[in-house]
C-alpha positions, 0 to 999 in steps of 0.5 A: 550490488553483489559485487560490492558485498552489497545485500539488497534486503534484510529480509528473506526475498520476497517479504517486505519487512524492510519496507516502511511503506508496507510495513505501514500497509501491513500494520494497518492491515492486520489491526483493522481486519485481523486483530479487532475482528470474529476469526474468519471461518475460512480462507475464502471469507478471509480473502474476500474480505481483503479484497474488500478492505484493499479496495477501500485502502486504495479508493476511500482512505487518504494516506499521510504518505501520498500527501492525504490523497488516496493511493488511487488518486495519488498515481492517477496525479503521477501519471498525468504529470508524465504524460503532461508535465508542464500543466499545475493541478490541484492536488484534490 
């Protein structure tokens, strides 16, 4: 892409502010476990409840961008139609 006088992001390497997809994910994540929530009263309760919320983002919540699936199911549906790509399943 250099070559070309292509930049491959807008955003400083390593964010992902030029990403919808995580910028949705961002967004979500900050409204539900951020902004409407007491402030945590340190980094050890912040990233335990992250990792909480992420578990249930990927697990329980269905996502618009993954057809109303859950991400987890989502890629479990991707890889099985790698691995056997002639066979129609249901998408639940």
């Amino acid at each position: 892409m250099a070559a070309e006088g292509i930049l491959p992001s807008v955003g400083s390497v390593g964010d992902s502010f030029d990403n919808a997809l995580a910028e949705s994910v961002n967004s979500s994540y900050k409204t539900e476990l951020i902004d409407h929530q007491p402030p945590y009263p340190g980094a050890a309760e912040l990233s335990l409840a992250t990792a909480e919320w992420v578990a249930f983002y990927n697990r329980q919540r269905p996502n618009g961008y993954c057809q109303d699936l859950t991400p987890d199911r989502a890629e479990a549906l991707y890889y099985h139609r790698q691995r056997h790509p002639h066979t129609e399943e249901a998408l639940r």
